[in-house]
N, CA, C and O atoms as a GROMACS GRO file, in nm:
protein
  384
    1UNK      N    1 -16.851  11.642  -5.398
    1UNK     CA    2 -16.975  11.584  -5.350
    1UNK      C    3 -16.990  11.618  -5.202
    1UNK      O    4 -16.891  11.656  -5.140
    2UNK      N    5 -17.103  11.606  -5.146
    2UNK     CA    6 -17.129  11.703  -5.019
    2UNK      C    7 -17.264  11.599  -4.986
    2UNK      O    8 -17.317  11.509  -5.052
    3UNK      N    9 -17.296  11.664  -4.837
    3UNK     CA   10 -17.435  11.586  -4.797
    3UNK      C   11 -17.532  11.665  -4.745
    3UNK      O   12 -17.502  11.705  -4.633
    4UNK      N   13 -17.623  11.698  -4.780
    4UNK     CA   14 -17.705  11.792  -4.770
    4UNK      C   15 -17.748  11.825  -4.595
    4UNK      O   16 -17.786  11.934  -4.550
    5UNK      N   17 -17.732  11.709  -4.524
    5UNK     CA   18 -17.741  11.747  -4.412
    5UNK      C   19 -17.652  11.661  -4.299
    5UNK      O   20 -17.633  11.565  -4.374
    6UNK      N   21 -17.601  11.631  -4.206
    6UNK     CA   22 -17.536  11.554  -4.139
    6UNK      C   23 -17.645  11.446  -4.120
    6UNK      O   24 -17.576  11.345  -4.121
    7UNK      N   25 -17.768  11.406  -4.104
    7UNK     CA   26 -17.822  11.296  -4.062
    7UNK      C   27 -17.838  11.252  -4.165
    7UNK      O   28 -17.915  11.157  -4.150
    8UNK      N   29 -17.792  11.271  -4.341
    8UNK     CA   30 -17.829  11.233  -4.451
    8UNK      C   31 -17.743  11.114  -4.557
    8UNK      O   32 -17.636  11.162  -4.595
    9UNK      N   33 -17.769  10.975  -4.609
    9UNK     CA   34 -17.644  10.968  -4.655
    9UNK      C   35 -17.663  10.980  -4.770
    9UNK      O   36 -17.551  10.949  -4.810
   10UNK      N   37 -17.737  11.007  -4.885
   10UNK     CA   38 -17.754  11.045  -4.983
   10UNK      C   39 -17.622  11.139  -4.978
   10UNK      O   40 -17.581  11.194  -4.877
   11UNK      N   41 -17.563  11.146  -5.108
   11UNK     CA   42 -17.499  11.263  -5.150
   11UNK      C   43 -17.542  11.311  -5.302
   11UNK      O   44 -17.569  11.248  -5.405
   12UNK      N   45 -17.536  11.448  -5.271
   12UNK     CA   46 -17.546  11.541  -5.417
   12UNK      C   47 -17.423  11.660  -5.456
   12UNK      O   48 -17.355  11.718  -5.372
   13UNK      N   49 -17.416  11.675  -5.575
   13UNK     CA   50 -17.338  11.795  -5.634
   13UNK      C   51 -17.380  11.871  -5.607
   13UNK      O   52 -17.500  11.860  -5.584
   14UNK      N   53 -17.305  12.024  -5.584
   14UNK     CA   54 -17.328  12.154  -5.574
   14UNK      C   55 -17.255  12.277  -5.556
   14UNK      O   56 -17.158  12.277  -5.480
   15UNK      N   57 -17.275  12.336  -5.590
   15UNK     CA   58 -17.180  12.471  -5.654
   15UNK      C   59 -17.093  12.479  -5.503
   15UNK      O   60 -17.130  12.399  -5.416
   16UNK      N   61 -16.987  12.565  -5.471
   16UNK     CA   62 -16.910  12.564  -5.355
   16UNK      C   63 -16.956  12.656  -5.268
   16UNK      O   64 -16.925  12.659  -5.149
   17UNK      N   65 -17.053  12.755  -5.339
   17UNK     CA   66 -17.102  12.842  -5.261
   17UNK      C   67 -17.243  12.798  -5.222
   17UNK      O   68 -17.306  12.879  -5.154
   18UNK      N   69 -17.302  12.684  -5.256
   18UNK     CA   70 -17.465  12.633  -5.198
   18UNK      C   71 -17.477  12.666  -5.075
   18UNK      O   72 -17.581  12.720  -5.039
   19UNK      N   73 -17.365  12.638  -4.975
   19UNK     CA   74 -17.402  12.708  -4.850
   19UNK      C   75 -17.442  12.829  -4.797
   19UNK      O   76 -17.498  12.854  -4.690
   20UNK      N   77 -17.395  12.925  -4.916
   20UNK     CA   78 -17.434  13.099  -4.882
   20UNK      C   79 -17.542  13.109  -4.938
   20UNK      O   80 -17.598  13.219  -4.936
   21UNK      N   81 -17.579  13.042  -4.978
   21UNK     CA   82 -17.760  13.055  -5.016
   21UNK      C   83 -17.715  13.233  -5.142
   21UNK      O   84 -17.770  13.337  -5.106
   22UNK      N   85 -17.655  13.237  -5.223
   22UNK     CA   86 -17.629  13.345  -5.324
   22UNK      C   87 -17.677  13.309  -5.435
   22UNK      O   88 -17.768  13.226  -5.434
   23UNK      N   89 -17.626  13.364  -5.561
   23UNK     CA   90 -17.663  13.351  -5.653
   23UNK      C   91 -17.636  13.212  -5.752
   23UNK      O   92 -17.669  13.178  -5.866
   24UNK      N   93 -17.578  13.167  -5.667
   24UNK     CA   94 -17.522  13.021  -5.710
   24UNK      C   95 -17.610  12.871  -5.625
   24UNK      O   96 -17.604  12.808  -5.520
   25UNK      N   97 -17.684  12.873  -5.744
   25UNK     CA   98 -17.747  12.727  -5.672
   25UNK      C   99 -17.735  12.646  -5.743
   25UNK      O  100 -17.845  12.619  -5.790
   26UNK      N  101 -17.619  12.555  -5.802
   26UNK     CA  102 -17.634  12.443  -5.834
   26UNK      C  103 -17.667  12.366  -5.778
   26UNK      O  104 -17.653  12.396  -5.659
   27UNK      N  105 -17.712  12.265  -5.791
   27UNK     CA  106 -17.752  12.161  -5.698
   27UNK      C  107 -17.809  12.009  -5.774
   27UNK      O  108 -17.901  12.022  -5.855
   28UNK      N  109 -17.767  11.901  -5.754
   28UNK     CA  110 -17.791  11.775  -5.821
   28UNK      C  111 -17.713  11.678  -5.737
   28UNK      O  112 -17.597  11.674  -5.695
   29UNK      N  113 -17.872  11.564  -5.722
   29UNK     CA  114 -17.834  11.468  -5.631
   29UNK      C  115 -17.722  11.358  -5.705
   29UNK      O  116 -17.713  11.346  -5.827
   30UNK      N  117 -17.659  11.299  -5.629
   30UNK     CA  118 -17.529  11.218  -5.682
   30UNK      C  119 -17.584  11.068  -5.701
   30UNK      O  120 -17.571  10.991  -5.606
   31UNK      N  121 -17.639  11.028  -5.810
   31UNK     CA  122 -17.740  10.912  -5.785
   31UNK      C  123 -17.584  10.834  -5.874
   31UNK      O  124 -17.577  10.858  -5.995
   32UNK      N  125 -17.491  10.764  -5.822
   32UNK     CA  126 -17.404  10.725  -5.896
   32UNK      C  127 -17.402  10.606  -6.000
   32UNK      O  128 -17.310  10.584  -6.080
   33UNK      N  129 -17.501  10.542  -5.987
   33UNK     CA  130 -17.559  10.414  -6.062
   33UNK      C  131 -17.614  10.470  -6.155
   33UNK      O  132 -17.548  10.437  -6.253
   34UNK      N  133 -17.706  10.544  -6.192
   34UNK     CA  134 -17.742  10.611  -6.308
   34UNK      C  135 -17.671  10.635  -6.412
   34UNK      O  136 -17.568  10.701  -6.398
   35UNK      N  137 -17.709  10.591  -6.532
   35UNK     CA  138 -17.602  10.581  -6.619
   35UNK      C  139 -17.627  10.713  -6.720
   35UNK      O  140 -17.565  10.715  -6.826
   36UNK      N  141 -17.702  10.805  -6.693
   36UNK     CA  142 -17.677  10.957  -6.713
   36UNK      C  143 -17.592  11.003  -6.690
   36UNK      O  144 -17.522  11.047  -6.781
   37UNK      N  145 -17.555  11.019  -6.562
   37UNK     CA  146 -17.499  11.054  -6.435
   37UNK      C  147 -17.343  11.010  -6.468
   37UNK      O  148 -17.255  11.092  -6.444
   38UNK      N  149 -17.307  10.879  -6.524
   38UNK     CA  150 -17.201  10.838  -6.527
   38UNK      C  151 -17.099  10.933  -6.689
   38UNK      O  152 -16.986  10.983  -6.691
   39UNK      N  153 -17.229  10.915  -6.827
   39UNK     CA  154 -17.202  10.961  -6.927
   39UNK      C  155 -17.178  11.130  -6.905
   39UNK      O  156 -17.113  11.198  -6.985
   40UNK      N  157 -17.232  11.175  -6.801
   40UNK     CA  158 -17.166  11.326  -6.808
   40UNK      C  159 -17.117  11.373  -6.696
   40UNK      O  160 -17.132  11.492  -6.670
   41UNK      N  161 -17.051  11.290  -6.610
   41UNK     CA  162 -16.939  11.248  -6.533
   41UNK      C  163 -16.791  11.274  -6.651
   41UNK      O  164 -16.705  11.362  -6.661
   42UNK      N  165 -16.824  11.142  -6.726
   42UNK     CA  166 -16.692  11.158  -6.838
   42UNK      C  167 -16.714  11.283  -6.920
   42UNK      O  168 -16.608  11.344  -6.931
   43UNK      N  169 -16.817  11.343  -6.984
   43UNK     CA  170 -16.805  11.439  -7.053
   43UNK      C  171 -16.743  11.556  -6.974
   43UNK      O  172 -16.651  11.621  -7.024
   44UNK      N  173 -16.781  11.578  -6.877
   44UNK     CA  174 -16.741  11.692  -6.802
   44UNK      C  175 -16.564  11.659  -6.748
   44UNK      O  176 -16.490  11.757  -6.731
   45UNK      N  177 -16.535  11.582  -6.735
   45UNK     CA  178 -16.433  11.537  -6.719
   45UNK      C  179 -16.306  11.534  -6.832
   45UNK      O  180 -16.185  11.532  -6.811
   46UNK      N  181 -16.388  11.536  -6.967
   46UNK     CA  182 -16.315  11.556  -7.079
   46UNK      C  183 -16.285  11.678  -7.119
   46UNK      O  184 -16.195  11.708  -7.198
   47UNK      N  185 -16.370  11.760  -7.058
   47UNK     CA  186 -16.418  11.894  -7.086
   47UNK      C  187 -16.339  12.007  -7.007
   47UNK      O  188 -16.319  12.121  -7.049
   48UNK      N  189 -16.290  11.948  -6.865
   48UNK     CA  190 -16.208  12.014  -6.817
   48UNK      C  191 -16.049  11.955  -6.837
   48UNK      O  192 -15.961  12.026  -6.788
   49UNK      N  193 -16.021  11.871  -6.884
   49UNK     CA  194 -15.868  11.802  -6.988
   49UNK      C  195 -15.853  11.893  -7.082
   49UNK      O  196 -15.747  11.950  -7.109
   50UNK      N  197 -15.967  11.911  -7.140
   50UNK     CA  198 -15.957  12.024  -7.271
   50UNK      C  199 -15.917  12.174  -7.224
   50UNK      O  200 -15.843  12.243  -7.295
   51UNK      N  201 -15.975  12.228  -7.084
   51UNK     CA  202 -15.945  12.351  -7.059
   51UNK      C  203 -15.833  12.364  -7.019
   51UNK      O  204 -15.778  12.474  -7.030
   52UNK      N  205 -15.758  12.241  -6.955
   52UNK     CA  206 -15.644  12.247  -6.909
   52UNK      C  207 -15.539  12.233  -6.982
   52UNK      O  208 -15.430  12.261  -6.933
   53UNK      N  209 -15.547  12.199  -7.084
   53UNK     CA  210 -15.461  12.206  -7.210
   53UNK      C  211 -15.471  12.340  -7.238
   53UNK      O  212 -15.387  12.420  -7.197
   54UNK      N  213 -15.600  12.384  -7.329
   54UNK     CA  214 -15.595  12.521  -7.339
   54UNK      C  215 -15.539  12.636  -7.238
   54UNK      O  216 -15.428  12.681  -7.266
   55UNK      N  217 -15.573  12.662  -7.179
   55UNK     CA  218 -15.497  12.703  -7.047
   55UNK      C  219 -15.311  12.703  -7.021
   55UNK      O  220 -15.239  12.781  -6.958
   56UNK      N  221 -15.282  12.584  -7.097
   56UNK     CA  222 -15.164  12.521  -7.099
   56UNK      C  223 -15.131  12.624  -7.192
   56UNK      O  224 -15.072  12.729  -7.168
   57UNK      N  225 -15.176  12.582  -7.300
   57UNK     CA  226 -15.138  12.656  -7.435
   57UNK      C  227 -15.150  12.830  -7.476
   57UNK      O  228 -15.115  12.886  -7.579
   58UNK      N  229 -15.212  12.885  -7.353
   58UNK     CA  230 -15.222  13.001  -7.324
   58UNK      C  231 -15.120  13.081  -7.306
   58UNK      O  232 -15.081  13.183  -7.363
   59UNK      N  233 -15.070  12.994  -7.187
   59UNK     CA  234 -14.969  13.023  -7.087
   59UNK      C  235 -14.873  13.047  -7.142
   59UNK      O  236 -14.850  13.166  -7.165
   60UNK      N  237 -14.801  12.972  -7.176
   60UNK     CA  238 -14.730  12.932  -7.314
   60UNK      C  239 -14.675  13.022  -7.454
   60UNK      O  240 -14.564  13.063  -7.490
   61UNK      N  241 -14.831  13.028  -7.518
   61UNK     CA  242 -14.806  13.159  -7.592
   61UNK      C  243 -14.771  13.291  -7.502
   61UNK      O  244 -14.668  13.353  -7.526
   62UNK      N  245 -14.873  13.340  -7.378
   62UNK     CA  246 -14.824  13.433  -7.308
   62UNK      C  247 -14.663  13.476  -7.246
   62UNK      O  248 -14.622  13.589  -7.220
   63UNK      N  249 -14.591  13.346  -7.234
   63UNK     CA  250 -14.483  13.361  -7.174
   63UNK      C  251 -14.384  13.400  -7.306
   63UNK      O  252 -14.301  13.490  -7.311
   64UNK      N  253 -14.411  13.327  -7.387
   64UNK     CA  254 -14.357  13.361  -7.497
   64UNK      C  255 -14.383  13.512  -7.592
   64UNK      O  256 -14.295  13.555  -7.667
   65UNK      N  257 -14.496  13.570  -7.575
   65UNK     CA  258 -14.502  13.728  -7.605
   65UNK      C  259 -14.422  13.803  -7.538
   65UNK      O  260 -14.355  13.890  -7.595
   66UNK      N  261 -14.411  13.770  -7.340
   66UNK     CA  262 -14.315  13.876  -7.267
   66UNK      C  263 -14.187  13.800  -7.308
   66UNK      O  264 -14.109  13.845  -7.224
   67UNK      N  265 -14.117  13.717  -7.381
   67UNK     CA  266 -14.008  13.714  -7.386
   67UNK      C  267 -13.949  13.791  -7.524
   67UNK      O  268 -13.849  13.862  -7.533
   68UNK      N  269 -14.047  13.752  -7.628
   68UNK     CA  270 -13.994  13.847  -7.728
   68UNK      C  271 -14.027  14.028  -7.734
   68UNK      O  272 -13.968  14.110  -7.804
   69UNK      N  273 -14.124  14.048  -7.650
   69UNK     CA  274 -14.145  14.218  -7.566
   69UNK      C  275 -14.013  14.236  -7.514
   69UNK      O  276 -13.968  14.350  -7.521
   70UNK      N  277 -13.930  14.134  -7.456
   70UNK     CA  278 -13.815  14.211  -7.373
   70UNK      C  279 -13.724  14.192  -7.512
   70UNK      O  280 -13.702  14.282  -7.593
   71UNK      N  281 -13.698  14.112  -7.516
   71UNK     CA  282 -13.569  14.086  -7.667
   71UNK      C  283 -13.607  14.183  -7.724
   71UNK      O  284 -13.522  14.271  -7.711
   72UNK      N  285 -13.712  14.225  -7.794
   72UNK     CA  286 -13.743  14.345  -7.844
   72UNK      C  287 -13.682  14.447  -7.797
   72UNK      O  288 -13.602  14.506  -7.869
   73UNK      N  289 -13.702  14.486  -7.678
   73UNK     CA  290 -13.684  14.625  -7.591
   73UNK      C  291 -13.562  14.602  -7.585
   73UNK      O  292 -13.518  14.715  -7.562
   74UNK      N  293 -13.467  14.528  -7.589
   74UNK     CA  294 -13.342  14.505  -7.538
   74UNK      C  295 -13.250  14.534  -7.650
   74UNK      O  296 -13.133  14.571  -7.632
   75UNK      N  297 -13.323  14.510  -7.801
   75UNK     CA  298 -13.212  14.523  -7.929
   75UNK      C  299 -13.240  14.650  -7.930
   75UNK      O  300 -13.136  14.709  -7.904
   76UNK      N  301 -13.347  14.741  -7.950
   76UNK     CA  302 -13.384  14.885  -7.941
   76UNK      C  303 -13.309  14.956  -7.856
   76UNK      O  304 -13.297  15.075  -7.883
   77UNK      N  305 -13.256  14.916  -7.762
   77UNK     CA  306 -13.188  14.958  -7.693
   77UNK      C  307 -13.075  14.958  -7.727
   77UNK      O  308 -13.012  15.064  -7.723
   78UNK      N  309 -13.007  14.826  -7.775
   78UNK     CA  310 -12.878  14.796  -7.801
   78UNK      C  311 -12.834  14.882  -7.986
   78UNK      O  312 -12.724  14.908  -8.035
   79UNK      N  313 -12.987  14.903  -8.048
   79UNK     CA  314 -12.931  15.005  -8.167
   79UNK      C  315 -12.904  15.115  -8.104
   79UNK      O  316 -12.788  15.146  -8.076
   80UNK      N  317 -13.006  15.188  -8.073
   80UNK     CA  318 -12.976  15.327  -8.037
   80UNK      C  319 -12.874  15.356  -7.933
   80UNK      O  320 -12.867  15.475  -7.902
   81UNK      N  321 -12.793  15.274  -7.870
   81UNK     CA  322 -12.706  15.321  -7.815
   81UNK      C  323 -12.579  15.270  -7.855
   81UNK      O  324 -12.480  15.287  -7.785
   82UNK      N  325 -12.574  15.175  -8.025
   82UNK     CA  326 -12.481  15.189  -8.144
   82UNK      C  327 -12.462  15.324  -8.228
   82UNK      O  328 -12.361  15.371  -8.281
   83UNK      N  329 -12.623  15.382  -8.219
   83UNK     CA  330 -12.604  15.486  -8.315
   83UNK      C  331 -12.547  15.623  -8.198
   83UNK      O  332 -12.460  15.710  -8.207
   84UNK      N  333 -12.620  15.594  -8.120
   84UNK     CA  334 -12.565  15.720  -8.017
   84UNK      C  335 -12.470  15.703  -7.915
   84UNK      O  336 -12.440  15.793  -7.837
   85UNK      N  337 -12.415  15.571  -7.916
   85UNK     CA  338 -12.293  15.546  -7.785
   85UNK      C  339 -12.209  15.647  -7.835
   85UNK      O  340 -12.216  15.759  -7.784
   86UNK      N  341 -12.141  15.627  -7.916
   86UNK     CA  342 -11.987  15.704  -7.961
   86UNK      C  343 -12.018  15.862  -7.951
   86UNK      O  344 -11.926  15.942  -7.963
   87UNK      N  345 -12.167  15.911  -7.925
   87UNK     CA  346 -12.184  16.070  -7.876
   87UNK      C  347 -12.168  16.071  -7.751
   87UNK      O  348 -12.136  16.178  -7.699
   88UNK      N  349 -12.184  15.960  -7.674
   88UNK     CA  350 -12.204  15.968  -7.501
   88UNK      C  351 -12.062  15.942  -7.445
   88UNK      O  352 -12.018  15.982  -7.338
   89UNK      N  353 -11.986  15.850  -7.558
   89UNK     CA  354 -11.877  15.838  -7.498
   89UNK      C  355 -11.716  15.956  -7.523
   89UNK      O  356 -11.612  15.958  -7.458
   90UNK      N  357 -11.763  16.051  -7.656
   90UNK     CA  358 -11.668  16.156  -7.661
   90UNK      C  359 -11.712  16.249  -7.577
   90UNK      O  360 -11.638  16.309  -7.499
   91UNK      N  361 -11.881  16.275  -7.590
   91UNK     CA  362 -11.843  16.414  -7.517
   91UNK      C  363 -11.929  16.488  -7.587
   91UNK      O  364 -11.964  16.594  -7.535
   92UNK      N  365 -11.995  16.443  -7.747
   92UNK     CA  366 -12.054  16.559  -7.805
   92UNK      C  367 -12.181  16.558  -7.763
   92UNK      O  368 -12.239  16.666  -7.767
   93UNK      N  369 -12.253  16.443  -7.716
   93UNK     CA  370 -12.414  16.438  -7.686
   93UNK      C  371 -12.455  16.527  -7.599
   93UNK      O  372 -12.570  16.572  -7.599
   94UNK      N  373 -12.334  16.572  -7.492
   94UNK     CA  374 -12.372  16.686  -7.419
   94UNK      C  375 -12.357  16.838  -7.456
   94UNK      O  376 -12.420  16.924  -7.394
   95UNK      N  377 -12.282  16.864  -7.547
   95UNK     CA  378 -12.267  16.974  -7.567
   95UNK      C  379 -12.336  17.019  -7.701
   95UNK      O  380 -12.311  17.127  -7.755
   96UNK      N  381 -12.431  16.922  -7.752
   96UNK     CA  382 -12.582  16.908  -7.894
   96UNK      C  383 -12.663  17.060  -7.805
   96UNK      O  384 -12.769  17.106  -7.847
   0.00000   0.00000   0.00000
């Protein structure tokens, strides 16, 4: 919440960039008694609980893809250098 001007005490909502006068003009006065105002107060409020979960649950799955990407990369590694250690370690892999 913000005040549209220093001699003002009204306050209203508005995007973070209202001051750069850009493509972003939200703008809505903060009439807090209004019981509009209050009902999508909580909706919006529920609404970002929900993203933050999701978000949560993103993360989450994401961290969990690069962990089985490396376990992955790591047994691939650990076959092929079952099937091909014992060439690297006599001597014949170099002379193939």
């Amino acid at each position: 919440m913000s005040s549209p001007s220093s001699d003002s005490s009204r306050i209203f909502w508005g995007c973070v960039y209202y001051d750069v006068h850009q493509e972003y003009s939200f703008f809505r006065w903060a009439d807090i008694d209004s019981e509009p105002f209050v009902a999508e107060l909580g909706k919006l409020g529920r609404k970002v609980e929900l993203l933050k979960l999701k978000a949560s649950v993103a993360n989450r799955r994401l961290n969990l893809a690069i962990v089985i990407g490396i376990v992955g990369w790591m047994l691939c590694f650990i076959i092929w250098f079952i099937i091909n250690g014992s060439c690297l370690c006599s001597g014949r892999f170099l002379s193939n």
